[in-house]
VEXDRENBA-123168 format. One line per 5 residues: number of its first residue (from 1); their letters; for each residue y, z, x of C-alpha. Coordinates in nm, 2 decimals, decimal comma. Layout:
<vexlos>
NUM> A> Y Z X | ...
</vexlos>
This chain:
<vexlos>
1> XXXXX> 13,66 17,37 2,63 | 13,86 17,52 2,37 | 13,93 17,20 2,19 | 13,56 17,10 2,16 | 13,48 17,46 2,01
6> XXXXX> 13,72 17,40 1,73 | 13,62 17,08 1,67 | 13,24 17,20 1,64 | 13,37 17,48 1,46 | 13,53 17,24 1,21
11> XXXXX> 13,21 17,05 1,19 | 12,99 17,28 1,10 | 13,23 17,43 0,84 | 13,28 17,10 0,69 | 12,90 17,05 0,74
16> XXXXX> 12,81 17,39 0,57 | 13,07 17,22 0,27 | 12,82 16,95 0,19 | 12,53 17,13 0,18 | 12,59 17,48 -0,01
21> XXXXX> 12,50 17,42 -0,37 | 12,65 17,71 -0,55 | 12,92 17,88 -0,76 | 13,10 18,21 -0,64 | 13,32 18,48 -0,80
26> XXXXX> 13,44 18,67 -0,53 | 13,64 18,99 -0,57 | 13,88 18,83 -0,36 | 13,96 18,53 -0,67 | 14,18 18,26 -0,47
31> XXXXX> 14,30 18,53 -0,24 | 14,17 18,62 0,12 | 14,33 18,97 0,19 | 14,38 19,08 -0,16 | 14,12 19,23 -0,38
36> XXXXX> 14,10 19,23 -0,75 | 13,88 19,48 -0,94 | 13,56 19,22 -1,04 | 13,24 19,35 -0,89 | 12,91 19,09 -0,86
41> XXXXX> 12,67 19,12 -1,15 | 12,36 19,29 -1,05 | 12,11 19,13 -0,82 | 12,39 18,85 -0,79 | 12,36 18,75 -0,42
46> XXXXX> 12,67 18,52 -0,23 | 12,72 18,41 0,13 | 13,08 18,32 0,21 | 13,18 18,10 0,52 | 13,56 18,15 0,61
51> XXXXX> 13,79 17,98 0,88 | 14,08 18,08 1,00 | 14,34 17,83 1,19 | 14,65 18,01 1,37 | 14,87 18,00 1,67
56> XXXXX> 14,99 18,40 1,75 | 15,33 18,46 1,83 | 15,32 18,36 2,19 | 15,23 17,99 2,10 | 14,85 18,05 2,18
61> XXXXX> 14,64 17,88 1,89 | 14,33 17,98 1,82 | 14,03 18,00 1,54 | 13,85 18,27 1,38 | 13,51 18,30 1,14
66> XXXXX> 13,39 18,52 0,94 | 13,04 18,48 0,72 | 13,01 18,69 0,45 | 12,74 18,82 0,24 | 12,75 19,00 -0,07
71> XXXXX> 12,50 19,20 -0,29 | 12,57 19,31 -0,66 | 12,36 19,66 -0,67 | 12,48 19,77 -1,02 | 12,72 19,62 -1,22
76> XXXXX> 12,98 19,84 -1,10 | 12,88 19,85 -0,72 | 12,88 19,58 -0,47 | 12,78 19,58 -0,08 | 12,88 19,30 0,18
81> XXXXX> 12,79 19,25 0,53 | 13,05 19,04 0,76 | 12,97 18,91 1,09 | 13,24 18,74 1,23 | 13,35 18,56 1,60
86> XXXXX> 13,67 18,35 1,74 | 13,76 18,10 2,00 | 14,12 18,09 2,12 | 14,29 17,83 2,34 | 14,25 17,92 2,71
91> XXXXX> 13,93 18,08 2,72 | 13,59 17,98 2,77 | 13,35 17,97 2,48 | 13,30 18,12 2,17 | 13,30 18,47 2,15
96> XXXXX> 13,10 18,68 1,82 | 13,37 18,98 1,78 | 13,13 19,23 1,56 | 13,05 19,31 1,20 | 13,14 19,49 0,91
101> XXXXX> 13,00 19,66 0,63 | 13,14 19,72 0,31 | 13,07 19,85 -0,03 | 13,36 19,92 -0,34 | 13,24 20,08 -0,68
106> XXXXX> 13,44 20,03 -1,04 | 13,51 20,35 -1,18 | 13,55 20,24 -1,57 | 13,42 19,93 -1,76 | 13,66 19,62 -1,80
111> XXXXX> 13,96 19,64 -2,03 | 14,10 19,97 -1,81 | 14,45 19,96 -1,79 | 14,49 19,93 -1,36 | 14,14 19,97 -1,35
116> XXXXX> 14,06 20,14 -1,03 | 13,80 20,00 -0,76 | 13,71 20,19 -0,43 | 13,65 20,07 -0,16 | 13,48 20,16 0,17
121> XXXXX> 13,46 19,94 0,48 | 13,26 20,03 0,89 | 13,43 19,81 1,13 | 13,27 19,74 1,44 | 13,47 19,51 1,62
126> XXXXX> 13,56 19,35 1,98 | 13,96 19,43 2,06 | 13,94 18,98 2,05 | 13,84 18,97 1,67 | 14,10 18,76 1,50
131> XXXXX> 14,03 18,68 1,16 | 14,27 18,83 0,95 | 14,08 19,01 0,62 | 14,40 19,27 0,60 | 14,68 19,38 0,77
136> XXXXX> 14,81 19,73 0,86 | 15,02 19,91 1,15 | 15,30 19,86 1,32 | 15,34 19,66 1,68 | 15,52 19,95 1,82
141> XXXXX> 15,17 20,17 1,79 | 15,21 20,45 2,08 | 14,95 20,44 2,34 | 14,73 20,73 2,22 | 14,67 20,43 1,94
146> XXXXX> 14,63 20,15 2,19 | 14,42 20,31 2,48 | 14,12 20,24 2,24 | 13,79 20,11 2,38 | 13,72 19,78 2,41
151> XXXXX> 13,55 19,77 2,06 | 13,68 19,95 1,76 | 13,53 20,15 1,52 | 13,74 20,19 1,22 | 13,66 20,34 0,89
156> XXXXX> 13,88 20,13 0,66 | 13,93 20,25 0,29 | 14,14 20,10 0,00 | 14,26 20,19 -0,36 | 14,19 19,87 -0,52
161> XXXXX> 14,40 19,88 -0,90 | 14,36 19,54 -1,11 | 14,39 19,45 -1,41 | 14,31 19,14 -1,67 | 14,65 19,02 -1,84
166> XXXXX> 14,46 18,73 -1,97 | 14,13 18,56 -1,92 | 14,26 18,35 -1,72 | 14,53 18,58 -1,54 | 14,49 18,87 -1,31
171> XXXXX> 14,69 19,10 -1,12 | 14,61 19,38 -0,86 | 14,79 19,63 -0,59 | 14,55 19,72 -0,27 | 14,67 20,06 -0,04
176> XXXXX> 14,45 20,03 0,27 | 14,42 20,29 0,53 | 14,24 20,23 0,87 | 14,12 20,50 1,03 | 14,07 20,46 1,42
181> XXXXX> 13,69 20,67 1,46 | 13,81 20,68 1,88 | 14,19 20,76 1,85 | 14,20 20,95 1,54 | 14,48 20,74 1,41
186> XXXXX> 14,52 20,61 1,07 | 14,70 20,29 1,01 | 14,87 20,17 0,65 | 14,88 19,84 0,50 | 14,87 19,69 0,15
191> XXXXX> 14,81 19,36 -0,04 | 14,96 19,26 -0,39 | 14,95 18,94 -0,61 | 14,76 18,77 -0,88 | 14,48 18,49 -1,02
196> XXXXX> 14,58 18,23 -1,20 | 14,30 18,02 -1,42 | 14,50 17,65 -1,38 | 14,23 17,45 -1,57 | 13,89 17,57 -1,66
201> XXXXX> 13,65 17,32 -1,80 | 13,28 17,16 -1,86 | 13,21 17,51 -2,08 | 13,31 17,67 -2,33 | 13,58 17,92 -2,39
206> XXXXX> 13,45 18,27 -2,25 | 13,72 18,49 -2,31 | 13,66 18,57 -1,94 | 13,80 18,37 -1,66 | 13,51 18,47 -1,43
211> XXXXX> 13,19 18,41 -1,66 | 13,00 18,17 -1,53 | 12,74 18,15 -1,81 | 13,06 17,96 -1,99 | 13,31 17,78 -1,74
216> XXXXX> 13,14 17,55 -1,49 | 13,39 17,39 -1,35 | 13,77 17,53 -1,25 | 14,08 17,55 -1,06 | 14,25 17,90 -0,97
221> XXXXX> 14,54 17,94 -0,84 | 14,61 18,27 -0,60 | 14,95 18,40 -0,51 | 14,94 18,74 -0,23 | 15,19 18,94 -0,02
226> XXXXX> 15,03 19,17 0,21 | 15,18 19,37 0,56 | 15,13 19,63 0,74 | 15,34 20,01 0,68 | 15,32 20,17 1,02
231> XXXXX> 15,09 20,47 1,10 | 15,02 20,84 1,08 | 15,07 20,90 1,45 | 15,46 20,73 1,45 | 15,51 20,74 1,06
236> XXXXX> 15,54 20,47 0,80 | 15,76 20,17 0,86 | 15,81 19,83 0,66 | 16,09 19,72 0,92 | 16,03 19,33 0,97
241> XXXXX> 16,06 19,39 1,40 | 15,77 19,64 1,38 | 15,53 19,54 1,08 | 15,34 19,23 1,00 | 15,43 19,08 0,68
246> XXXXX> 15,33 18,76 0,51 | 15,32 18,56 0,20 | 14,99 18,35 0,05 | 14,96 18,06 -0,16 | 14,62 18,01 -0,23
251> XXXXX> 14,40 17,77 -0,41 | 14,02 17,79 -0,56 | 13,85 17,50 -0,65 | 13,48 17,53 -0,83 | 13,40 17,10 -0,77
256> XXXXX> 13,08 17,19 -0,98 | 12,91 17,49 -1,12 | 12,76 17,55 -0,80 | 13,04 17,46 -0,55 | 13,35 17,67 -0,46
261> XXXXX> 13,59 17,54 -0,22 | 13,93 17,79 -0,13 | 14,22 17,69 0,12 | 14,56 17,80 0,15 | 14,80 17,96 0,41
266> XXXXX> 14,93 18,29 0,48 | 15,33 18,23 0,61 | 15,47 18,47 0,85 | 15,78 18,66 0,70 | 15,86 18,84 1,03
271> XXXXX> 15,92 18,78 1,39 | 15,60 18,97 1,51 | 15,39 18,80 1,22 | 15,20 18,45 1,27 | 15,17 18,10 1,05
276> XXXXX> 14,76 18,05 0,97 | 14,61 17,77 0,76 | 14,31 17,91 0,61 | 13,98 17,74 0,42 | 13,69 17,89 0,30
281> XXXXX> 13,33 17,78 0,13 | 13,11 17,97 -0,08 | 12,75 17,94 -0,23 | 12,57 18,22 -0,49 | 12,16 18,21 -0,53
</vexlos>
């Protein structure tokens, strides 16, 4: 059973590939976890298929989904909703984990020095969901933190700082804080790392790497670090036995004007962490 999910999971993703005409600029650049501080023009409208491939630490593989869809309300604000499910190697079926909403406003124009973006996220989520869109806590969370219900509600906020060294080169520092609406416990994390334009062409020169009016076609690459830093119920931690820490190499691919395709993998650097290959698809109207 679980094999012939992820093949039909596969399918569908490649499937989705072939027939999504469009272009995206996600905050996210190449990175998955890792948020830079773009926000979608207004009335700019995305949908964002993501897959991730990973065996936990126990040897148990699995895959997770996440479809994304995002909303540019001003040019400063933009809202997503996230739906998201798994299927995991010994169990039957597939199995839709919950959703999330998020919005994250720019608080100056671009050209701010560490411009800063914030960002609020509602998690409602089975205690199965899987796909990894950040990383906080530590393993050794008391069981006040893990006697949750069998869904979490989590308020999840970040203070997103980015900033454009180039047009074609980005850099940006995410502090995330998860806040457990049933335990009361907040959990820390963060994400760091940088966009890199390798080749932008069939346009001309924008003096922005993100303007699609000017570059059609491109390649980006995306390098993140991201982990978790223990909680406010045991205290903060970056030991590599009790937090989750991993390094990303990440590539975007715009085939076309109106075809992004992003891959890459996020490499365990502790015991407690995982290995996942991850791939992603996104289309604009």
């Amino acid at each position: 059973m679980y094999k012939k999910s992820r093949y039909l999971a596969v399918v569908l993703l490649l499937g989705a590939f072939a027939v999504l005409p469009s272009f995206v600029y996600g905050a996210n650049g190449a990175n998955f976890v890792l948020y830079n501080h773009h926000t979608a023009e207004p009335g700019e409208m995305e949908i964002m298929l993501m897959m991730d491939i990973g065996q936990e630490p126990d040897g148990t593989n699995y895959t997770a989904q996440m479809v994304e869809f995002e909303l540019g309300i001003t040019e400063r604000f933009t809202a997503e909703f996230m739906v998201e499910g798994q299927t995991t190697s010994g169990e039957d079926g597939y199995h839709f984990t919950g959703f999330r909403l998020e919005g994250r406003y720019r608080l100056f124009e671009y050209g701010t020095f560490l411009n800063p973006v914030l960002y609020v996220e509602y998690e409602d989520l089975s205690e199965d969901t899987k796909y990894v869109m950040e990383m906080s806590g530590r393993e050794d969370a008391s069981e006040k933190h893990k006697s949750r219900p069998s869904r979490e509600r989590v308020l999840e906020t970040r203070l997103i700082l980015g900033h454009d060294i180039t047009d074609r080169f980005d850099v940006a520092l995410n502090w995330l804080n998860e806040s457990d609406l049933d335990t009361g416990v907040t959990a820390f994390g963060y994400a760091v790392g940088l966009n890199y334009g390798l080749r932008a062409f069939g346009g001309g020169s924008s003096g922005h790497m993100e303007d699609k009016s000017e570059v059609h076609k491109s390649v980006t690459l995306g390098l993140e670090i991201f982990g978790g830093l223990g909680d406010s119920d045991k205290g903060l931690t970056a030991n590599g036995n009790l937090t989750q820490h991993y390094f990303a190499p990440n590539l975007k691919i715009h085939a076309t004007e109106k075809v992004m395709v992003k891959f890459g993998g996020a490499i365990g650097l502790t015991n407690v962490s995982q290995d996942i290959f991850r791939l992603a698809l996104g289309y604009e109207f």
